[in-house]
C-alpha positions in Angstrom: 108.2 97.2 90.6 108.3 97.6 94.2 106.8 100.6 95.8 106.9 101.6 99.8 104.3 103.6 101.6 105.5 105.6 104.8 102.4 106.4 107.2 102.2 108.6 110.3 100.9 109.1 113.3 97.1 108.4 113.3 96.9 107.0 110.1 96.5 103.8 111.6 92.8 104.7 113.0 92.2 105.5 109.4 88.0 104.3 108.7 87.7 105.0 112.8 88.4 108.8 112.8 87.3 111.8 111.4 85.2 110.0 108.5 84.6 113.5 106.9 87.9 114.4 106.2 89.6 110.7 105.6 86.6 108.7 104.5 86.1 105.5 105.5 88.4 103.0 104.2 91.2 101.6 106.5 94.9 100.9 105.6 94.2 97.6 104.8 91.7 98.7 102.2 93.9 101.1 100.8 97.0 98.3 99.8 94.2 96.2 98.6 92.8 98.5 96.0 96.6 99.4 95.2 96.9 95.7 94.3 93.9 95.5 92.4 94.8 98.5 90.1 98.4 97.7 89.9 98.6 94.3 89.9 102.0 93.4 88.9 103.8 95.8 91.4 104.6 95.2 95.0 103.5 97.3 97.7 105.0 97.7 101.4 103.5 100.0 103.6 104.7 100.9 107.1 102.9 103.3 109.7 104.4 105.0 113.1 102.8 107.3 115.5 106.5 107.3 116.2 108.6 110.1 114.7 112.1 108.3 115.6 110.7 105.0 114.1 110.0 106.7 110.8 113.2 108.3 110.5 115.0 105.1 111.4 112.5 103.1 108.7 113.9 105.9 106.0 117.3 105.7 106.6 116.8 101.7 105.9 115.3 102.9 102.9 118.0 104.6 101.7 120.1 101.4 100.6 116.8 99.5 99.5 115.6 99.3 95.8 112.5 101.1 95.6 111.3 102.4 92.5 108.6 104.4 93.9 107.8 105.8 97.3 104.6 107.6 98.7 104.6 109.3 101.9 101.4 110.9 104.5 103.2 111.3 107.7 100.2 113.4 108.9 100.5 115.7 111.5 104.5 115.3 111.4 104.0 116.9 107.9 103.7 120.0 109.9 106.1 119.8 112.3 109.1 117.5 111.7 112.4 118.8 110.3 114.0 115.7 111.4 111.6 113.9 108.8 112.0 116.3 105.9 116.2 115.8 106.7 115.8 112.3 106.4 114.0 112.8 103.3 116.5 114.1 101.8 118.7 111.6 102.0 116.9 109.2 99.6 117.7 108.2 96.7 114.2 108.1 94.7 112.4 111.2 95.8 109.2 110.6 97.4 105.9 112.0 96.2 103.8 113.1 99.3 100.0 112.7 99.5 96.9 113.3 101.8 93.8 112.1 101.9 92.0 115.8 102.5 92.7 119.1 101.0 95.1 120.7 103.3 94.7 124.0 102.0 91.2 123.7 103.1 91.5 123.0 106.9 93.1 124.6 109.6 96.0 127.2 109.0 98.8 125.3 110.8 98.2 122.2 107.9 98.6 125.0 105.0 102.6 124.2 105.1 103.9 121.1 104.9 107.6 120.9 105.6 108.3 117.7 104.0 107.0 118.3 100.5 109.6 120.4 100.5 111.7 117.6 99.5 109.5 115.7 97.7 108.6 115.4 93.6 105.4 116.7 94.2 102.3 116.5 96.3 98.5 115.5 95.8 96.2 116.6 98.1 92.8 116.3 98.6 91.3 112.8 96.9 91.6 110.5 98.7 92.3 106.6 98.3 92.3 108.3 94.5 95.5 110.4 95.5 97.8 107.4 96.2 96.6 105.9 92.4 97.3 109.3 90.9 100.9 109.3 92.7 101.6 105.4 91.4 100.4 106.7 88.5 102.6 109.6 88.4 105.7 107.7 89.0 105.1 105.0 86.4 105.0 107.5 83.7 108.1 109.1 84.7 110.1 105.9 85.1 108.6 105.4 82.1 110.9 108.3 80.5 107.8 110.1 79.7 108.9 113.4 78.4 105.2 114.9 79.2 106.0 114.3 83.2 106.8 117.4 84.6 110.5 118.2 85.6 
């Protein structure tokens, strides 16, 4: 099984910034415990602090075989229409996590435009949340009945 991981901006200072909030693990840690836990599946990530770069990296997504796909673009999660319409043009819909509890900061990250268009979203648990999304995804491929619709 291959699954893709879209970053963005900032998440490439993750273990460098704002330990409180995104703990202290970098990227790098985070495909290695994917690998430990799921073995047997293949993991791509790719990070921009560029919105234009991530839209162009989805649209190449669009005619690739993913079978799963997790998204934190970050502060574009916000902000960028241009993302959530890109989005929307793939194929497996994505489920979209973050490492703190958005509902729990700052007003402005309360909304998140993109999960508009997404399967669902896990917020709050950080390294967990991208397990609990891989999870996720592997019981509904599955044809689990029990995985919500």
């Amino acid at each position: 099984m291959n699954f893709l991981i879209l970053h963005g901006p900032n998440l490439n200072m993750l273990g460098k910034r704002e330990k409180e909030h995104y703990g202290t693990g970098t990227q790098e840690d985070l495909v290695s415990s994917l690998k430990s836990k799921y073995p047997d599946m293949a993991w791509t990530l790719f990070q921009s602090n560029h919105e234009g770069e991530l839209i162009d990296r989805i649209h190449k997504a669009v005619s690739e075989s993913w079978d799963g796909i997790i998204i934190n673009f970050g502060g574009f999660t916000h902000t960028s229409v241009a993302i959530r319409d890109a989005l929307s043009l793939l194929p497996v819909k994505p489920v979209e996590v973050h490492l703190s509890n958005i509902h729990a900061r700052e007003s402005f990250r309360h909304t998140s435009l993109t999960g508009g268009v997404c399967r669902g979203m896990i917020s709050g648990f950080g390294f967990y949340g991208y397990e609990m999304a891989a999870a996720f995804i592997l019981q509904e491929r599955s044809g689990d009945t029990d995985a919500a619709k």
